[in-house]
C-alpha positions as CSV (number, residue, x, y, z in Angstrom):
1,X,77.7,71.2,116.8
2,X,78.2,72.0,119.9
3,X,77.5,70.5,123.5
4,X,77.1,71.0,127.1
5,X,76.2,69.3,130.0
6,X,72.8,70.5,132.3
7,X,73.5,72.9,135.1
8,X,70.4,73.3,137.3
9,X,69.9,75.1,141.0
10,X,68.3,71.7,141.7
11,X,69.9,68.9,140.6
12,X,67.5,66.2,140.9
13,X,64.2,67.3,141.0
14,X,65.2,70.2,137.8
15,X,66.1,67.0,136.2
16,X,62.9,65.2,136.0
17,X,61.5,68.4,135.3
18,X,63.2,69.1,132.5
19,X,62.4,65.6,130.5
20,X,59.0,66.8,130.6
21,X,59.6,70.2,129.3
22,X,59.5,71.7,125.9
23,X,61.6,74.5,124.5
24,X,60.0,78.2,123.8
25,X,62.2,80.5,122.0
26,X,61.0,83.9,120.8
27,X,62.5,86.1,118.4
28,X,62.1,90.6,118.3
29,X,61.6,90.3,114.8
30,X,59.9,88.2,111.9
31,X,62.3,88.7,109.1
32,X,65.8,90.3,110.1
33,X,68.5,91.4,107.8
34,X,72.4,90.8,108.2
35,X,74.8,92.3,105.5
36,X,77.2,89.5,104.4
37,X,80.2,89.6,101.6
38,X,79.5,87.1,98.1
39,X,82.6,85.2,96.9
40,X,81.2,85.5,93.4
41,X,80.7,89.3,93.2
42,X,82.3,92.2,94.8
43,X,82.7,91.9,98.5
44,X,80.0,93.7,100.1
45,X,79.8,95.0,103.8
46,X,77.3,92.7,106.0
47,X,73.3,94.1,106.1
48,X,71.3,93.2,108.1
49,X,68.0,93.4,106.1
50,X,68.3,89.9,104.2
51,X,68.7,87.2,107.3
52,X,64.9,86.1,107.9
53,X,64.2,83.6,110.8
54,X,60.9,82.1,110.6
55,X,59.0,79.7,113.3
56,X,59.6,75.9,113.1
57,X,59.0,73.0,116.3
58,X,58.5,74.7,119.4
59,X,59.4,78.4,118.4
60,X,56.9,81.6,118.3
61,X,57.9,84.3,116.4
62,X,56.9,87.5,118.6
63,X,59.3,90.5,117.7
64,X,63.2,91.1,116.9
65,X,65.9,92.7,117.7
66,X,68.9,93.5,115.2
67,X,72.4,95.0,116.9
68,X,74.1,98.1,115.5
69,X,76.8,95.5,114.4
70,X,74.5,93.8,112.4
71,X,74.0,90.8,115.0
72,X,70.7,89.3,115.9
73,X,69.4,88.6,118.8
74,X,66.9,85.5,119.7
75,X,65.6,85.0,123.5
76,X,64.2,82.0,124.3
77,X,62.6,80.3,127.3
78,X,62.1,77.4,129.3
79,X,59.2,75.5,130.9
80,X,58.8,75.2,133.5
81,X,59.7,78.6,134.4
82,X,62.0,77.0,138.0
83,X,64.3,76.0,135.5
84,X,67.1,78.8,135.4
85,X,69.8,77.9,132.7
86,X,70.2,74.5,130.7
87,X,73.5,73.8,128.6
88,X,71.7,72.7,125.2
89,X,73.3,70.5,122.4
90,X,72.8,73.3,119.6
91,X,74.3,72.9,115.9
92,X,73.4,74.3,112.3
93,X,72.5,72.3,109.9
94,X,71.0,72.7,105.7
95,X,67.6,72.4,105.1
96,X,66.6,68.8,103.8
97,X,63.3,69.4,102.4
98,X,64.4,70.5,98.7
99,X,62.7,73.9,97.0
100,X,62.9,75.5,93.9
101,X,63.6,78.6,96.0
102,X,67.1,77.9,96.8
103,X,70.1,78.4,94.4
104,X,70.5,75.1,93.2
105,X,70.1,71.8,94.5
106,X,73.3,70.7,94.8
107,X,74.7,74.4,96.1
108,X,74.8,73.4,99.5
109,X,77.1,70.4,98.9
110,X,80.6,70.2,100.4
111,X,79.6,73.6,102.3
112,X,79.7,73.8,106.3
113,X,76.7,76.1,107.4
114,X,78.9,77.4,110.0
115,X,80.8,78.8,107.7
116,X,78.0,81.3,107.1
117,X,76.3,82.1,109.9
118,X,77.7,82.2,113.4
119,X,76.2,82.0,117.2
120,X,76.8,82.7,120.5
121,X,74.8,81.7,123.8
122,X,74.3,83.5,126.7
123,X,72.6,81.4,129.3
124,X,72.1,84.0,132.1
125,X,69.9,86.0,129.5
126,X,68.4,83.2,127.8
127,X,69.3,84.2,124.2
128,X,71.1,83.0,121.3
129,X,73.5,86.0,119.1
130,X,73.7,84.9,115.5
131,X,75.8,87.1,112.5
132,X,75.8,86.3,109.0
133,X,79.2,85.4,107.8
134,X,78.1,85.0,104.0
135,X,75.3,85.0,101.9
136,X,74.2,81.8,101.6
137,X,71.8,79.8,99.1
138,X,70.0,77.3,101.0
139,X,67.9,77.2,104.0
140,X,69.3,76.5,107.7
141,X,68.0,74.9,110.7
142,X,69.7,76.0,113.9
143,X,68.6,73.3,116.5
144,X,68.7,73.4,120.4
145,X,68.0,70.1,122.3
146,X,68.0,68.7,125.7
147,X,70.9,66.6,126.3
148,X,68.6,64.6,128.1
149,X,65.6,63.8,126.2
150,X,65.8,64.3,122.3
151,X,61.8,65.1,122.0
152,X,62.7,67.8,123.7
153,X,64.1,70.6,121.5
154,X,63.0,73.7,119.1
155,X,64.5,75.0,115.9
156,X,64.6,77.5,113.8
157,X,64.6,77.8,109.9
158,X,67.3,80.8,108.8
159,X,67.1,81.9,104.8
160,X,69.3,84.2,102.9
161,X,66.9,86.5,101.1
162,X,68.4,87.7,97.6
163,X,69.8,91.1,97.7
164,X,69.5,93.0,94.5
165,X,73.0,94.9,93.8
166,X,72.2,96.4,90.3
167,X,69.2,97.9,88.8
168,X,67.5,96.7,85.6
169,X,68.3,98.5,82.6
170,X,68.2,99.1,78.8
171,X,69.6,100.7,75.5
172,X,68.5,101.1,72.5
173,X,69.8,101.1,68.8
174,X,68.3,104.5,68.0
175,X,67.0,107.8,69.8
176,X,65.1,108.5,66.9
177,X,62.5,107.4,63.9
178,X,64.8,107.0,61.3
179,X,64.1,105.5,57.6
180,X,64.6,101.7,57.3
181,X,65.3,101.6,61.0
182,X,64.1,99.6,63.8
183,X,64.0,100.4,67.6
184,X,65.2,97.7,69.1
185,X,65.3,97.8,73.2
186,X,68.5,95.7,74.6
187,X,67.0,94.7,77.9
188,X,69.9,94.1,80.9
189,X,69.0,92.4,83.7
190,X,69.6,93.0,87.2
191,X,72.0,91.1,89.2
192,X,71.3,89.4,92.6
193,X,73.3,87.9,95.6
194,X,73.1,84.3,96.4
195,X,70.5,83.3,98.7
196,X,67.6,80.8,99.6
197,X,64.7,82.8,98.6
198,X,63.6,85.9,97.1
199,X,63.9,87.0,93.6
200,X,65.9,86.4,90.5
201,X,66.6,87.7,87.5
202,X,63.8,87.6,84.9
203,X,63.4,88.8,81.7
204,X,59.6,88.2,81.5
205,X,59.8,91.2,84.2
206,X,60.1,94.0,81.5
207,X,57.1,95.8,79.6
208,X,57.1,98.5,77.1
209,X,54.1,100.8,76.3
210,X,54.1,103.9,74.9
211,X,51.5,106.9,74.5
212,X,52.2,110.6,73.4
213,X,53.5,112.6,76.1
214,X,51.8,116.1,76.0
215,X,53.4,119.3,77.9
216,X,51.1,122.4,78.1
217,X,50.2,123.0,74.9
218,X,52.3,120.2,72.6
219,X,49.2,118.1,72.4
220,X,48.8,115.2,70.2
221,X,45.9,117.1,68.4
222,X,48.1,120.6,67.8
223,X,50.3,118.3,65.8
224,X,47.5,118.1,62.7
225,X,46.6,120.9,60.2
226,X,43.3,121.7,59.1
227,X,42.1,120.0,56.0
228,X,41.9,122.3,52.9
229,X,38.3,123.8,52.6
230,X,38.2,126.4,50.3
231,X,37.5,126.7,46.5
232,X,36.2,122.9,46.9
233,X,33.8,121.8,44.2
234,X,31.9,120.0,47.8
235,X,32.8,119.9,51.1
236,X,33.8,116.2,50.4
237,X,37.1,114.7,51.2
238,X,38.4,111.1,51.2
239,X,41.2,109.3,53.3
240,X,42.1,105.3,53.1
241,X,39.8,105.1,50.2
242,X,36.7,106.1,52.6
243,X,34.8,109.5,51.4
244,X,33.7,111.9,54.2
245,X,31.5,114.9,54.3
246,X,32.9,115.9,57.7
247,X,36.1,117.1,58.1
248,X,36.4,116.2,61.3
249,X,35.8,112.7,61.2
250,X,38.8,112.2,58.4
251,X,40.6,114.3,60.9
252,X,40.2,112.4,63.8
253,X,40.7,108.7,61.7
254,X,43.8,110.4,60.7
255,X,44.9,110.8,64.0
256,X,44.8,107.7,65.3
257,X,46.0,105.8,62.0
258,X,49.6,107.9,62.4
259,X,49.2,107.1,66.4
260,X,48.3,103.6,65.8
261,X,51.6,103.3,63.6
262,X,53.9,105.0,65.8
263,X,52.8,103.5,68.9
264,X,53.7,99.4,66.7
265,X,56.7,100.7,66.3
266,X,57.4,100.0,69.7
267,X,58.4,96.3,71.2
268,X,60.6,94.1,73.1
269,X,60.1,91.2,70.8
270,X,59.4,92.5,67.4
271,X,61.0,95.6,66.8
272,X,59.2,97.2,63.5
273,X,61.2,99.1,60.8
274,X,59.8,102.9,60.5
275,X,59.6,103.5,56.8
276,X,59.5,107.6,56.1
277,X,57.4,106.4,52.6
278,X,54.6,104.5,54.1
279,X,54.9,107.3,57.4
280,X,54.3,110.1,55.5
281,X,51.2,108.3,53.4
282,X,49.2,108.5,56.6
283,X,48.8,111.8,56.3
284,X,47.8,111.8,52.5
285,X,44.4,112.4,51.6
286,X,42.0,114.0,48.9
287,X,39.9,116.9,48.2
288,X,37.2,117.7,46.1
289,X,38.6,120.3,43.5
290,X,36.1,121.9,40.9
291,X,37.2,121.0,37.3
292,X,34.6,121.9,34.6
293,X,31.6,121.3,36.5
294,X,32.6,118.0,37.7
295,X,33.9,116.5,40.9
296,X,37.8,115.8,40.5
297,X,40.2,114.8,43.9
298,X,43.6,116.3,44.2
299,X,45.6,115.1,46.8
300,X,47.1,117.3,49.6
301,X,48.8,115.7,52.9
302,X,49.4,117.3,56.6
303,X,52.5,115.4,56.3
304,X,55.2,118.4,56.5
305,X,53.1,120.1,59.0
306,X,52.9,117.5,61.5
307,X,57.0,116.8,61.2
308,X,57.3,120.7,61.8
309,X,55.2,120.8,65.0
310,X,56.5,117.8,66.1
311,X,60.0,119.0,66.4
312,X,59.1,122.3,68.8
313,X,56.7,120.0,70.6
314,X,60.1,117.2,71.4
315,X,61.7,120.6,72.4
316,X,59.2,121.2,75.0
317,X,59.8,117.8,76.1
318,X,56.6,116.5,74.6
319,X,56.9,113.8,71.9
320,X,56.2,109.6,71.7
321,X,57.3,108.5,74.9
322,X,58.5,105.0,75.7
323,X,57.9,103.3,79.6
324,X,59.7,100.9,80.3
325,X,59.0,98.9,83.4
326,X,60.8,95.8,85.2
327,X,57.8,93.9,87.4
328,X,55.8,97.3,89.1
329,X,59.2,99.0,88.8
330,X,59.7,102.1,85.9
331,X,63.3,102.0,84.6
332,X,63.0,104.9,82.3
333,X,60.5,107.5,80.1
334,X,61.9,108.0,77.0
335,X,60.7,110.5,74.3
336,X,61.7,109.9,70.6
337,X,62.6,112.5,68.3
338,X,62.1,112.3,64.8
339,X,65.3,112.0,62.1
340,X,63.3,112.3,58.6
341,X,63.4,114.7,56.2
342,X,60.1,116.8,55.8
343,X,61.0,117.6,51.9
344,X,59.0,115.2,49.2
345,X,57.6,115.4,45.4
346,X,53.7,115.9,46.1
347,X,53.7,116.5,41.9
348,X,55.2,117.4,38.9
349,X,54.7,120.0,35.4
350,X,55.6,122.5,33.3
351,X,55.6,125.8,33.0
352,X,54.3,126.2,29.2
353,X,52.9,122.4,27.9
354,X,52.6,123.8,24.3
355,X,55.6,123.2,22.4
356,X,55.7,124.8,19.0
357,X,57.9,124.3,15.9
């Protein structure tokens, strides 16, 4: 706190003047930023982005001005305008009124406010100089008063705005689909200065989606074979137990089965298991094959195919791609190769099943 007496041109009749005046300060800018250094993470150079002065009693918030040296300057007025210079009773002081805004409750205990912000007055040009000292994580109130009449007086609310000092990120346990693996996304949140508002930390911030990413020609649809269509006892074909007289239908439902599959796979809260056994019977279906002048289904699957054109696609940087996002923010794309082996029994026999003796 800090006080001085009145000076005016004319004693007397400034005097009486002055009881019946109010304060008008104006500021250069509505939210002004002043770098400061955290005790509770690595000192950081003052910046002047993260001060922000807002209106209170008697103050109008017009424009700002912010120093080279990270400083901030605040004109202000007086009323009536005959009145040249007046030595104020000024101070700093927390916020009261309690928010869920600030740090904690309590942070502000113990703690001079002066300790974090400075302020200089310079009465011939009718402003007040303030620099951040330290990040702090409740509101101010910087007060100036007449030391004559206290209803007199105008203040300022000063908060600390949260600086974010790293980024969101992630890992994961695997880059690939693997057998009797899960991809599990280890989320990391970003850390924060101290201040009296602004954001924080939050988990809820991240999504995932995913789609398949295509590059020229490494389409999702180049990925499937044709259906087998020759020699067929009817041009009938069934997939998930559903018969189908139109190859592209069962061609198309096969499609987005395997992309409905891959695409669960993905999750921040329940990572799925890929299983290369239940994978690989997406792609499984039947054909009508002609067997002594009856209908008879074989089975034949696009599985191999689909694992084969999947791999040059993920080398043209196509492939299942994972977004990750904290709030509006993308963190990362991520594409997913595959780590399966395309080999698997589709049937056995023999070569003679006559055995003589």
């Amino acid at each position: 706190m800090k006080s001085r007496n009145a000076t005016f041109q004319k004693r007397g009749l400034m005097k009486n003047k002055q009881r019946k005046s109010i304060i008008a300060l104006s500021i250069f800018s509505a939210v002004l930023v002043s770098a400061c250094s955290l005790s509770a993470v690595p000192k950081e150079k003052p910046d002047s982005s993260m001060v922000d002065f807002s209106g209170m009693e008697g103050i109008k918030i017009l424009k700002a001005t912010t120093n080279s040296d990270g400083t901030i300057v605040v004109k202000y007025s007086l009323e009536p305008n005959e009145i040249e210079s007046v030595d104020f009773v000024t101070g700093l002081r927390w916020q009261e009124e309690a928010s869920n805004n600030y740090e904690t409750s309590t942070w502000h205990e113990g703690k001079n406010p002066e300790e974090y912000m400075s302020y200089t007055i310079d009465q011939s040009k009718k402003q007040v100089t303030f620099r951040c000292l330290n990040p702090f994580g409740r509101q101010m109130v910087f007060s100036m008063q007449s030391p004559f009449d206290s209803s007199i007086r105008a203040e300022l609310k000063i908060d600390y705005t949260r600086k974010r000092l790293t980024a969101p990120s992630y890992t994961t346990t695997v880059d690939a689909f693997q057998d009797q693996e899960a991809i599990v996304f280890n989320k990391i949140l970003p850390t924060y200065s101290i201040g009296s508002k602004g954001d924080r930390p939050d988990a809820s911030l991240f999504s995932l989606s995913s789609k398949y990413y295509e590059v020229g020609s490494n389409t999702y649809d180049s990925l499937f074979g044709q259906v087998i269509t020759e020699g067929l006892y009817t041009q009938t074909w069934k997939y998930k137990g559903v018969r189908y007289t139109d190859k592209s239908l069962l061609r198309t439902e096969m499609k987005n089965t395997v992309l409905a599959y891959l695409n669960s796979l993905f999750s921040l809260t329940n990572p799925v298991t890929f299983k290369v056994a239940e994978f690989r019977e997406l792609f499984t279906y039947e054909y009508s094959a002609y067997y002594t002048y009856q209908e008879n289904f074989l089975s034949s699957s696009l599985y191999k195919t689909f694992l084969t054109r999947y791999k040059s696609a993920y080398e043209n940087h196509a492939g299942m791609q994972a977004t990750i996002k904290y709030g509006n923010d993308v963190i990362s794309y991520k594409i997913f190769d595959f780590n399966v082996d395309t080999s698997f029994l589709t049937s056995i026999g023999f070569d003679d099943a006559l055995i003589s003796f």
